[in-house]
N, CA, C and O atoms as a DFTB+ gen file, in Angstrom:
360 C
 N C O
     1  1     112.497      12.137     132.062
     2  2     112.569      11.725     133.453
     3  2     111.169      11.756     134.048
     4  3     110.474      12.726     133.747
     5  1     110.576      10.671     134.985
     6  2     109.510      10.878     135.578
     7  2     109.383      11.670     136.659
     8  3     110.299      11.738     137.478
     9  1     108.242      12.366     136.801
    10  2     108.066      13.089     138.239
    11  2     107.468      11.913     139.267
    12  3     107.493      12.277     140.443
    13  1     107.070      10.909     139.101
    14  2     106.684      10.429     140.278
    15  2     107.521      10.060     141.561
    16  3     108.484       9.299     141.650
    17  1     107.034      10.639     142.311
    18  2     108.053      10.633     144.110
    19  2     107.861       9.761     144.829
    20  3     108.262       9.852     145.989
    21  1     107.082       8.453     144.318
    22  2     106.266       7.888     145.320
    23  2     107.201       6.850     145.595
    24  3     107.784       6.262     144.685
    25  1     107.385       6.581     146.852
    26  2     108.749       5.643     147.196
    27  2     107.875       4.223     147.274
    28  3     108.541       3.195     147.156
    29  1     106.755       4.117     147.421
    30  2     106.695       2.802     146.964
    31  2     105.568       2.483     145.696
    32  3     104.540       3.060     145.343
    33  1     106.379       1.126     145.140
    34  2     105.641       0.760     143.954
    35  2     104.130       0.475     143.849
    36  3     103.775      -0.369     144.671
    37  1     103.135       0.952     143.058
    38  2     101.852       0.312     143.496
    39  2     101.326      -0.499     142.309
    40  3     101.618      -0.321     141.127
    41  1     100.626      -1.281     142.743
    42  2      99.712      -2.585     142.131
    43  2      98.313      -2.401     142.078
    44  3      97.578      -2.114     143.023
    45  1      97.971      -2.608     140.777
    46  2      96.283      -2.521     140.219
    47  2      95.409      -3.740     141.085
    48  3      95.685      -4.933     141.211
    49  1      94.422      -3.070     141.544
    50  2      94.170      -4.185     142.456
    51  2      92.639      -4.055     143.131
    52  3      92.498      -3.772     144.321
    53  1      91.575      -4.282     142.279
    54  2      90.156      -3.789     142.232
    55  2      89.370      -4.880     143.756
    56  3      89.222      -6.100     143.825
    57  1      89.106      -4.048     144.523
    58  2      88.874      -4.760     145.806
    59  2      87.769      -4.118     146.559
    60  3      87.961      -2.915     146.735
    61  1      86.779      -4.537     147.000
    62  2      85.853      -3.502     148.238
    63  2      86.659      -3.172     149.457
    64  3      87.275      -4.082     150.013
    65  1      86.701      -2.104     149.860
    66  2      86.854      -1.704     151.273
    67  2      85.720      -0.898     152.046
    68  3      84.968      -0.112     151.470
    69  1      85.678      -1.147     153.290
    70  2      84.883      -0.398     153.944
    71  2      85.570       0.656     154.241
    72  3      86.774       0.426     154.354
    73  1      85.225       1.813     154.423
    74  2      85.730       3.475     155.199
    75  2      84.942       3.373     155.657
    76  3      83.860       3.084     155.147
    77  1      85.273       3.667     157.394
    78  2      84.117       4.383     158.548
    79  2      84.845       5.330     158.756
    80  3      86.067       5.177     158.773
    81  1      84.224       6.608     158.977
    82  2      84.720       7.947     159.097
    83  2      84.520       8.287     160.622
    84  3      84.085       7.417     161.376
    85  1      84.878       9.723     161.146
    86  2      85.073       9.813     162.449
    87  2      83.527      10.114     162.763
    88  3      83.225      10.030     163.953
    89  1      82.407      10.486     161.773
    90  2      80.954      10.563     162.627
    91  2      80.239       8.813     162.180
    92  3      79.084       8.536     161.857
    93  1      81.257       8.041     162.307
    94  2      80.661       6.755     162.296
    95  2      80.371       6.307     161.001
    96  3      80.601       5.128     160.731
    97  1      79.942       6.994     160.232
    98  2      79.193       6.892     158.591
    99  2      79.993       5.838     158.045
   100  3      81.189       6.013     158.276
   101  1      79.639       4.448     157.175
   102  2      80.716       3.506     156.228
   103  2      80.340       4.145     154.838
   104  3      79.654       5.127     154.556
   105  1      80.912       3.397     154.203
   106  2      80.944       4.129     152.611
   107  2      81.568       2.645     152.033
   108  3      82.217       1.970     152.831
   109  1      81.419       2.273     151.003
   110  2      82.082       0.707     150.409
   111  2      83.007       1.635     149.327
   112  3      82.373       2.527     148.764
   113  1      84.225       1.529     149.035
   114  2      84.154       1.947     147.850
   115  2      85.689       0.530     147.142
   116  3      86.424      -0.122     147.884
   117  1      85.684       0.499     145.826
   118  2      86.747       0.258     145.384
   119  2      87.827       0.646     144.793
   120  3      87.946       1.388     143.818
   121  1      89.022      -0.156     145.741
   122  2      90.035      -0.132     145.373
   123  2      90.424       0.252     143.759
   124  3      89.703      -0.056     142.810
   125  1      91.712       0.987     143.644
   126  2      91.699       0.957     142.376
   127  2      93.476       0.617     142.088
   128  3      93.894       0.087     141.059
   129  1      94.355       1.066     143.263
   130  2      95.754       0.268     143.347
   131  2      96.113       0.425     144.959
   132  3      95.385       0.940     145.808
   133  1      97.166      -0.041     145.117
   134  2      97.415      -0.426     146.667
   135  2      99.106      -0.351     146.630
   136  3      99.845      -0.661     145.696
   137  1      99.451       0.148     147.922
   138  2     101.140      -0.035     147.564
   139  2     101.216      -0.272     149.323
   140  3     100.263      -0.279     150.103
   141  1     102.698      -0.459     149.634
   142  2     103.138      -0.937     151.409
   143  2     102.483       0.352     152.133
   144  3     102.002       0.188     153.255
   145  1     102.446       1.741     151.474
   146  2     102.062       3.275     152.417
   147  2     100.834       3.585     152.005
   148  3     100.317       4.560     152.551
   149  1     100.209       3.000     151.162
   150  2      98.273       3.734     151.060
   151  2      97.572       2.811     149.920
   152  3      97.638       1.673     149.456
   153  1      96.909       3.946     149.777
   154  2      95.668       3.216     148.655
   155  2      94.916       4.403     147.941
   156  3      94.892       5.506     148.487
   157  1      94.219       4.164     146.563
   158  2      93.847       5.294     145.948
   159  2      91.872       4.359     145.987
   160  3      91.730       3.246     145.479
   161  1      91.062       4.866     146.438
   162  2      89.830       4.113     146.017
   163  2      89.158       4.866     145.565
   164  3      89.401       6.050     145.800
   165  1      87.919       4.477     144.646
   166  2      87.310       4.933     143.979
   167  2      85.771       4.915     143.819
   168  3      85.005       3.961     143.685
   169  1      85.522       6.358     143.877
   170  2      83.866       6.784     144.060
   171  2      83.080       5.701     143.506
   172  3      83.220       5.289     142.355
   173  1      82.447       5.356     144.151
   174  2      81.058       4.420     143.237
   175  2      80.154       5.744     142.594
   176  3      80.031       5.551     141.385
   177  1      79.531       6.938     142.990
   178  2      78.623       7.530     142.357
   179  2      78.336       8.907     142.818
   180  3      77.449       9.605     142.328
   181  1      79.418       9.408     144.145
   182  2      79.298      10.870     144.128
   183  2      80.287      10.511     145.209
   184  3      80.440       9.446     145.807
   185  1      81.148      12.074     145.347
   186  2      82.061      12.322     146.155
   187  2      81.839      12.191     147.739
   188  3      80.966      12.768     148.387
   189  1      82.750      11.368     148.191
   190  2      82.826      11.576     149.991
   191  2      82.798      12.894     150.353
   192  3      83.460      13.711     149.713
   193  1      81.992      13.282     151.476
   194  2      82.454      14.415     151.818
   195  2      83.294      14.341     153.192
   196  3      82.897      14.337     154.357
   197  1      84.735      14.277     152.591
   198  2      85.893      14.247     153.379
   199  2      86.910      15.083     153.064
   200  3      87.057      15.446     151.898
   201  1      87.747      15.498     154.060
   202  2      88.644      16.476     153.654
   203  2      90.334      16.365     153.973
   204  3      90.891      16.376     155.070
   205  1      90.841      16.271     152.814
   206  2      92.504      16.143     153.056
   207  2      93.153      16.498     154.814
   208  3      93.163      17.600     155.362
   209  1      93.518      15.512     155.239
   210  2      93.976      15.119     156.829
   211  2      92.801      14.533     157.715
   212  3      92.748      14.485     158.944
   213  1      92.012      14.164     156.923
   214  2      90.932      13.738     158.048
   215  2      91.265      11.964     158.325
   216  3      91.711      11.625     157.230
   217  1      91.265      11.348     158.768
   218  2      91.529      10.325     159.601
   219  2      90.361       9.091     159.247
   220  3      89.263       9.573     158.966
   221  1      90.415       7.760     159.219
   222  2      89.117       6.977     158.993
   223  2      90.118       5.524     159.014
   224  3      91.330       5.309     158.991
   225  1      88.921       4.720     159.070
   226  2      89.473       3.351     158.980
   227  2      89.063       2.596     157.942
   228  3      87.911       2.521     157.514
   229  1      90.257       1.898     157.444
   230  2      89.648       0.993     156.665
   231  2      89.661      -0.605     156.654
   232  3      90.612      -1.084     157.272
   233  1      88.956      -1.338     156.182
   234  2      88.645      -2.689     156.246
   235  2      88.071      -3.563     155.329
   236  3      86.851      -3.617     155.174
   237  1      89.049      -4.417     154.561
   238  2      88.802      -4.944     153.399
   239  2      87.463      -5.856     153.314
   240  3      87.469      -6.911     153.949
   241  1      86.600      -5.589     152.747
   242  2      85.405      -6.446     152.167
   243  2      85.576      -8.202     151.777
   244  3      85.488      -8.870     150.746
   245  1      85.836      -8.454     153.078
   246  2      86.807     -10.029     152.564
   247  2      85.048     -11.248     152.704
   248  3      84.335     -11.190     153.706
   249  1      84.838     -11.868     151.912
   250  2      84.311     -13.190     152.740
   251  2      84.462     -14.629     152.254
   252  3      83.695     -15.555     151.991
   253  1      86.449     -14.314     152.246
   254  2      87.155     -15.695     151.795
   255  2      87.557     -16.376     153.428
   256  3      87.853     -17.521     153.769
   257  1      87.414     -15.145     154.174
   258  2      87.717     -15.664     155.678
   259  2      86.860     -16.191     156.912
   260  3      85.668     -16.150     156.606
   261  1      86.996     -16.521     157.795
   262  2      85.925     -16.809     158.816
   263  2      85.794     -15.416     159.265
   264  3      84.781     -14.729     159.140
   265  1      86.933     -15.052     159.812
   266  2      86.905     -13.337     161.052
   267  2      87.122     -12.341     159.831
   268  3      87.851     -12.715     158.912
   269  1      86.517     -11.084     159.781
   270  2      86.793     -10.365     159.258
   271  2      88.293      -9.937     159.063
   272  3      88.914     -10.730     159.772
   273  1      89.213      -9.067     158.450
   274  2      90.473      -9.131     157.901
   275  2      90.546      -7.541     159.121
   276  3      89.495      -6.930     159.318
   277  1      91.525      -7.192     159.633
   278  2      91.669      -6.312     160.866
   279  2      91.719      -4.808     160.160
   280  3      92.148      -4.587     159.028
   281  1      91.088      -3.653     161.247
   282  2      91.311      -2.733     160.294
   283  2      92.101      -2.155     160.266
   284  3      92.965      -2.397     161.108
   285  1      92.354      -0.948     159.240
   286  2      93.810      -0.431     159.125
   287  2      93.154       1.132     159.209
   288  3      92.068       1.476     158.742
   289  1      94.118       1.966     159.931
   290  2      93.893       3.646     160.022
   291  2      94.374       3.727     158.846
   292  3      95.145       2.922     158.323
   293  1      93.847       4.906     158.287
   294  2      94.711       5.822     157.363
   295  2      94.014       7.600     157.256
   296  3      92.977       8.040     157.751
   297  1      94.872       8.173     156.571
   298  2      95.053       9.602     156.344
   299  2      95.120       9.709     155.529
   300  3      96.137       9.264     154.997
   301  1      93.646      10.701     154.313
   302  2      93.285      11.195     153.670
   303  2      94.426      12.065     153.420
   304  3      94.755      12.874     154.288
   305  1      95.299      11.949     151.910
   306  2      96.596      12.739     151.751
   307  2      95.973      13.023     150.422
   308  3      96.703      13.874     149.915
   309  1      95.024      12.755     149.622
   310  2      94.558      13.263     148.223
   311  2      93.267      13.342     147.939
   312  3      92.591      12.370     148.277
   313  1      92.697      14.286     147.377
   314  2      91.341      14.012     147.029
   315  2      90.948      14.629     145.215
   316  3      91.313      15.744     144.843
   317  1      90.124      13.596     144.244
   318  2      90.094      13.896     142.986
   319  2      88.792      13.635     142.658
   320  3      88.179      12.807     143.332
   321  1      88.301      14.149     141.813
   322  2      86.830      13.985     141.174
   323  2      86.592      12.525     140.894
   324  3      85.446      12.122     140.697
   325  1      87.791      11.590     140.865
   326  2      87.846       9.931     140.807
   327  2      87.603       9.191     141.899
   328  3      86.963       8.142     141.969
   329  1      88.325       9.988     143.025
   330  2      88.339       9.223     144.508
   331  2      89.302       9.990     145.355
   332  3      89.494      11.200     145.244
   333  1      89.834       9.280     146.124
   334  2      90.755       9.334     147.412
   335  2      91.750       8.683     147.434
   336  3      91.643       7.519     147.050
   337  1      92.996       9.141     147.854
   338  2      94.349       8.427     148.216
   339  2      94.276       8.874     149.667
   340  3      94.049       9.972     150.174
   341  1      94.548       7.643     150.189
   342  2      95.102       7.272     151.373
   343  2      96.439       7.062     151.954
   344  3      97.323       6.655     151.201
   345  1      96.620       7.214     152.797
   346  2      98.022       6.898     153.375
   347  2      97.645       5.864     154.811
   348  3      96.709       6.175     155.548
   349  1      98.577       4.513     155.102
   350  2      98.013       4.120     155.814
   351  2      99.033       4.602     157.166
   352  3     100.213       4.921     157.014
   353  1      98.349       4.582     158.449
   354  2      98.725       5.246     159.619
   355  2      99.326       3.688     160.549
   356  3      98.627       2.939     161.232
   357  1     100.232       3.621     160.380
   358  2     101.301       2.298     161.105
   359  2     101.641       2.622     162.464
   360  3     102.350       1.860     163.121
């Protein structure tokens, strides 16, 4: 039987996002899967220094569009020597 709890399915899905954090700071990092409630992204070359419940926005690295793509809150719910899972804040 699997342990995974995660009520929704996620998809591999290598993408830039921007994180701006609450002292303003961006960070690019990529995506590494995406599901309808978060996202897991992944360090380019040393750890965020962020901490499980901290709050930030994110905003996909798009320039297939004219306007940038809108941003989305989310909540820092994981942190791993790989990256960050997110949860997004609806």
């Amino acid at each position: 039987m699997s342990s995974n709890k995660r009520d929704s399915n996620r998809v591999g899905l290598v993408i830039e996002i921007k994180v701006t954090c609450d002292d303003e700071s961006e960070h690019v990092l990529n995506s590494q899967n995406i599901s309808d409630t978060g996202v897991f992204l992944e360090y380019n070359e040393k750890p965020l220094d962020l901490a499980v419940g901290a709050h930030v926005i994110l905003q996909v690295c798009s320039q297939m569009a004219d306007e940038p793509p809108p941003p989305v809150h989310a909540e820092i719910v994981r942190i791993t020597k790989e990256g960050i899972g997110l949860q997004f804040i609806l």
